[in-house]
C-alpha positions, 0 to 999 in steps of 0.5 A: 568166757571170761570170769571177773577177778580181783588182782591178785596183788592189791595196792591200799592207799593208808587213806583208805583204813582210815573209818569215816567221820560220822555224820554232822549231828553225831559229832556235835553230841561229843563235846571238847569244850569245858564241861559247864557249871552244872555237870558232875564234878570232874574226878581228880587225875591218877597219877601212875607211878614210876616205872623201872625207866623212871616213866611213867606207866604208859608215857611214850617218848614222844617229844623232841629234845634237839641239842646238839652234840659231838659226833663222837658221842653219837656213833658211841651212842649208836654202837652202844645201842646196837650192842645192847640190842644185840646182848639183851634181845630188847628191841625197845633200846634205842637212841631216844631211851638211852639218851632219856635213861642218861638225862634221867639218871644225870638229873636224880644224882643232881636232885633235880 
C-alpha cells in the first residue's frame, strides 16, 4: 500500500503567483485611452504635500541617476550608511536616500 503525497519541499516558479489575465472581452471594458468629450469632467490631481524627506508622500526612489563619482566618495558613502544604520535602527538609510537627502539639501541652499 502506498499512499500519494506532495513533496514535502515545494519549489514555486514566481510565474506561477502571477493571477491570469481575465478573459478578451473583460478586458476590453477597462480602457486606457483618453476618455472622450462626453464623459465626466476628469478631477484635478492632489498634490501631497512634502514629507520630512522632501518626497512626496508616497513617491519612491525609483528613477536612476548615473554619475559618476570617486571611489572615495562612494566607500564614504558606504561607511556612512552602514553606521547610520547601524545607529538609528532605520533599515530604510541606504545609498539611494542619502545621495537624494544631499541633492535635495545642495538644490534648496542654492534655491533651486
Amino acid at each position: 500500500m502506498s499512499v500519494k503525497r506532495e513533496p514535502a519541499i515545494r519549489k514555486t516558479h514566481p510565474a506561477e503567483l502571477i493571477p491570469e489575465r481575465p478573459p478578451r472581452g473583460e478586458s476590453a471594458a477597462v480602457s486606457t485611452t483618453q476618455p472622450s468629450v462626453a464623459s465626466e469632467p476628469v478631477a484635478p490631481a492632489v498634490v501631497q504635500p512634502a514629507g520630512a524627506s522632501g518626497r512626496k508622500e508616497g513617491e519612491k526612489l525609483s528613477m536612476t541617476h548615473n554619475t559618476r563619482i570617486k571611489p572615495s566618495t562612494k566607500d564614504r558613502l558606504r561607511r556612512g550608511v552602514d553606521k547610520l544604520r547601524y545607529e538609528t535602527g532605520d533599515r530604510e538609510i541606504s545609498e539611494a536616500s542619502m545621495t537624494e537627502a544631499a541633492l535635495e539639501e545642495y538644490l534648496n541652499a542654492r534655491g533651486l
